[in-house]
N, C-alpha and C positions, 0 to 999 in steps of 0.2 A: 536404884529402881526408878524406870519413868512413872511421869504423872499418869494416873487413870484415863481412860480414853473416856470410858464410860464407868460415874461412881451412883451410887444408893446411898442417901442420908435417910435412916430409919423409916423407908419406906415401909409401907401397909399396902397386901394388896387383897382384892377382894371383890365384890359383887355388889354398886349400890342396890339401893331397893324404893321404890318410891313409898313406900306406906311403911315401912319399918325399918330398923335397924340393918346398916348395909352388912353382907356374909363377908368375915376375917377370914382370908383364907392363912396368910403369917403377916404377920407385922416384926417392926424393928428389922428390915432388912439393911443393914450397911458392907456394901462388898465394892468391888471396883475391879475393872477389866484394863489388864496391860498390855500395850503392841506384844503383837508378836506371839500371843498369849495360846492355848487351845486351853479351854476350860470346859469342863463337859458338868452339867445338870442330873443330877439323880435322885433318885428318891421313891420309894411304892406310891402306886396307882393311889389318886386321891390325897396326894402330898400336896398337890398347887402346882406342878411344875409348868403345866401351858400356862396355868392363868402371869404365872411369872415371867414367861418370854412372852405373852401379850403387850403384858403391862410397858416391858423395856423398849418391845419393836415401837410402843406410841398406838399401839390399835387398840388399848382397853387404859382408861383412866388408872390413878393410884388412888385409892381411900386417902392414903396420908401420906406426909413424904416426900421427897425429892428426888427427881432423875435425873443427873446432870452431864450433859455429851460435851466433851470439851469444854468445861468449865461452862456450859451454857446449859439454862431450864431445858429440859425435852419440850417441854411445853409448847416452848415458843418458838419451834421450827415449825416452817410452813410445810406441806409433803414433799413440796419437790427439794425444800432444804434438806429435809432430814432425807430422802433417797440418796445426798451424796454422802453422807455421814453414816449411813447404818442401812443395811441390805437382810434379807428376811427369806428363807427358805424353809417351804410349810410342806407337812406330810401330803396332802391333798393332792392328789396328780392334778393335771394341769388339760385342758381340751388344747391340744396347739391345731388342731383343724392340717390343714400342710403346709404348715411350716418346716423350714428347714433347721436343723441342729441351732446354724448360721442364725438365721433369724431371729429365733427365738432369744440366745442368749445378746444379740443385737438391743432387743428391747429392753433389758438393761442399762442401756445410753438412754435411757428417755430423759433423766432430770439434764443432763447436759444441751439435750435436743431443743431447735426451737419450736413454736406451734405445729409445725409441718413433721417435725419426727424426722427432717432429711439427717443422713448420716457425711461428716467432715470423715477427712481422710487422719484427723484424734481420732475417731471415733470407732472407726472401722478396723485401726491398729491396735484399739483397747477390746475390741470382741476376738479379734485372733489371737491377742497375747492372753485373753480368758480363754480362750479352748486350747489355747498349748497348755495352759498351766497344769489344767487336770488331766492331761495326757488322752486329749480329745479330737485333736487336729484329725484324723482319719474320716469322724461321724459327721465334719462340721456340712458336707451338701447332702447330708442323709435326712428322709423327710423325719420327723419326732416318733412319729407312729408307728415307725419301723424300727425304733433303738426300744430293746432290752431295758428294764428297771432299773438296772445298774448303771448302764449309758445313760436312759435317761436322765439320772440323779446327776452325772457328772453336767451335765448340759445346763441342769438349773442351776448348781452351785457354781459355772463358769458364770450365768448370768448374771449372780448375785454377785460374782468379782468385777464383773466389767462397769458395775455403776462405783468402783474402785474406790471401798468402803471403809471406814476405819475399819466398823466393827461388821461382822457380820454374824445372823443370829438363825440356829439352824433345830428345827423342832422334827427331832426322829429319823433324822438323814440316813439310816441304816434299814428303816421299816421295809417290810419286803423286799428283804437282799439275802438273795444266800448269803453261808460264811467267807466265801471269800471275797465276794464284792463289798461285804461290812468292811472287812479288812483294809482293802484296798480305798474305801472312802473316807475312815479314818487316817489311812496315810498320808491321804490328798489333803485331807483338810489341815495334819499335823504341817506339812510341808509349806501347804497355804499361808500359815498362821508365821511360818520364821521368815517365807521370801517374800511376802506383800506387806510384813512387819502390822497384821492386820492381827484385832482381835478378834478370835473366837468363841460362839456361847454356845455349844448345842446340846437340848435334853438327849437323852437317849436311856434303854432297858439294856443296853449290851453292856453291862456291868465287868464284865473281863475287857473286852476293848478300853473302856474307857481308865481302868484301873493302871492299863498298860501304857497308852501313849497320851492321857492329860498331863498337862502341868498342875494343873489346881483341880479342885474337886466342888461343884458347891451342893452339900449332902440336904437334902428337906424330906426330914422324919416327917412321917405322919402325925398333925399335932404339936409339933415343933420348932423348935427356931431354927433356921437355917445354918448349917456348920459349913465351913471354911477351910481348906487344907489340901499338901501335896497329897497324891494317892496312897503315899507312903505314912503319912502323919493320921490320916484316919484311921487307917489300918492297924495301925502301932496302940491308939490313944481309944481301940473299942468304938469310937462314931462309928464305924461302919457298920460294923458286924450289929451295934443296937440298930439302926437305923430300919436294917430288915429282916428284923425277930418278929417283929408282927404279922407277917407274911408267911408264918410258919418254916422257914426258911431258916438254917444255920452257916455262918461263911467263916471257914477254916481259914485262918492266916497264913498257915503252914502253908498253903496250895494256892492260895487266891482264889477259892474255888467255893461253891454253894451247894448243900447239900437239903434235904428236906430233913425237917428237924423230926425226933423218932426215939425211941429206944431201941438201941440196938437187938439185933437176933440172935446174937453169937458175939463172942471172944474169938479171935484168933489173934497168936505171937506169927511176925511175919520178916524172915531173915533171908538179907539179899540187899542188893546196890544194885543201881544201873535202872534205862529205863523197862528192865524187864521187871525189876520191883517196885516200880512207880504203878505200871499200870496191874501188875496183880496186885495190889494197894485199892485201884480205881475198880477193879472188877470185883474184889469183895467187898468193899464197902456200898458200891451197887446194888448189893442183893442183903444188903442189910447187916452186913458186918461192922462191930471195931476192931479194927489193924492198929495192932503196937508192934512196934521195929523193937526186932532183937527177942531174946529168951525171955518175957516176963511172966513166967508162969502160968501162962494158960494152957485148957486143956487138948486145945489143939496147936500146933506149928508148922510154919510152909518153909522150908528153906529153898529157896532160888538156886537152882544148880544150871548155871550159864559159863561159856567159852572153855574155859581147863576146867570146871566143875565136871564138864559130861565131854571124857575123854581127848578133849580138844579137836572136837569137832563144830564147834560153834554155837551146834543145836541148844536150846533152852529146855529143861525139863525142871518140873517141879517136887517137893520131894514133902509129903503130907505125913506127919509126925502125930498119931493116934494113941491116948491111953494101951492098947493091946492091938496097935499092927504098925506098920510106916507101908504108905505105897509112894510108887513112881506115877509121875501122869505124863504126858507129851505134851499135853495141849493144857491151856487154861483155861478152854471151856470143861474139860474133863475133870481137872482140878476144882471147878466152882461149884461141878454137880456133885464129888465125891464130900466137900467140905459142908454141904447142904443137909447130905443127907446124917451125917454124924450129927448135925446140930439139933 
């Protein structure tokens, strides 16, 4: 395994106070970030998570503790040292005025830059090889104010590549993205992280993205010490699923998936394979069901009749199994309202 790019000796972070006792937000944090890494931050609202990418970016002190970037204090980088070493991508839109795509992610070479800001023919090779990387090249003479949320995001994280960072450290990079631009900028950044052999740190609430393409996880319960682990090891060893029970919230291991936590309305037994019984699964448990696979004695049963079930035509129909009747339904909103009403 390589050394840490960026490590934490039992750092404490937190809120001085001049008149009192400075606010803990966690202490004892020891972790460390690997080339090449995507690590993604999580935790319920009120966990610490900005004050913790504060603290790493060098824009808010540590109570206790140590930061070390390449074997050296954070401390003791000047700004323009630490801009080559570590880049910072913050939810806050940005006023770019008319700038261009181009430009913007340009200023990014500033710590390179001399007094003047002029750009070398380094410099201007490292802003275009940051807008190919996120698959930008198209936006780059488009003024800012005309690129989409989604564009825009790629433009800022181009410019965070172009001061060509170890680490780079990304707070909410998903916030106001539809689903498929989340998508798409966790790819970018997953991609980022293997071919700039850069590490990655970004919080984020998109708890399914991040389950799916981090390599590590770093978990901050509320109240808590901070947990450590592939997305798979938390999962397995209950951190996760504790972490946002406070939340009122239940996260099924079976699915990867979060549900509100509740007493169920109803039993239903639910037989069937394929994703026709995934999602009549997802649509009763919706309206407030527990679905058990196969016969286990409940008073109701759905059996899924798809492809040779329903004369090999393809169609899907559902087949609802009542103490004193069985119906057919077509549809599975039919099936939801007919299970509703027996309950």
């Amino acid at each position: 395994m390589s050394a840490s790019i960026l490590r934490t000796e039992n750092l404490t972070i937190g809120y001085p106070m001049r008149r009192e006792a400075p606010v803990v937000v966690t202490e004892n944090i020891t972790v460390g970030l690997q080339p090449g890494e995507l690590v993604c931050l999580l935790g319920p609202n009120g966990a610490g998570k900005s004050t913790l990418m504060r603290t790493l970016a060098g824009m808010q002190p540590s109570l206790d503790g140590r930061i070390l970037l390449n074997q050296r204090d954070l401390a003791s980088f000047s700004a323009k040292q630490l801009a080559r070493h570590l880049s910072v991508v913050l939810t806050e839109p940005i006023n770019a005025g008319m700038l261009t795509a181009w430009d913007l992610v340009s200023l990014g070479r500033h710590p390179y830059t001399n007094w003047a800001g002029k750009l070398t023919a380094v410099d201007e090779t490292a802003v275009t090889r940051a807008i190919a990387a996120v698959g930008a090249t198209p936006l780059a003479q488009r003024h800012v104010n005309t690129l989409s949320d989604g564009e825009r995001q790629k433009i800022m994280i181009a410019r965070a590549l172009a001061q060509e960072p170890d680490i780079m450290l990304l707070d909410e990079p998903t916030a106001f993205l539809d689903l498929p631009r989340r998508v798409e900028i966790m790819h970018i950044l997953r991609q980022l992280a293997r071919q700039a052999q850069c590490a990655i740190l970004l919080s984020t609430h998109d708890l399914d993205l991040a389950l799916r393409n981090a390599d590590k996880i770093w978990l901050m319960p509320k109240g808590g010490a901070l947990q450590v682990g592939t997305p798979e090891e938390l999962v397995l060893n209950g951190t996760f699923e504790a972490a946002f029970q406070a939340d009122g919230v239940q996260f099924d291991p079976h699915t990867g998936s979060f549900k509100m936590a509740g007493q169920a309305t109803g039993q239903v037994d639910l037989v069937g394979e394929g994703l026709s019984a995934l999602w009549t699964r997802r649509a009763l448990e919706r309206v407030g069901f527990a679905v058990h696979e196969g016969a286990n004695g409940s008073a109701m049963r759905i059996r899924v009749l798809a492809d040779d079930d329903v004369e090999g035509n393809g169609r899907i129909q559902w087949q609802l199994i009542k103490p004193q009747q069985t119906t057919i339904h077509a549809s599975l909103a039919e099936l939801v309202d007919d299970v509703q009403q027996q309950d």
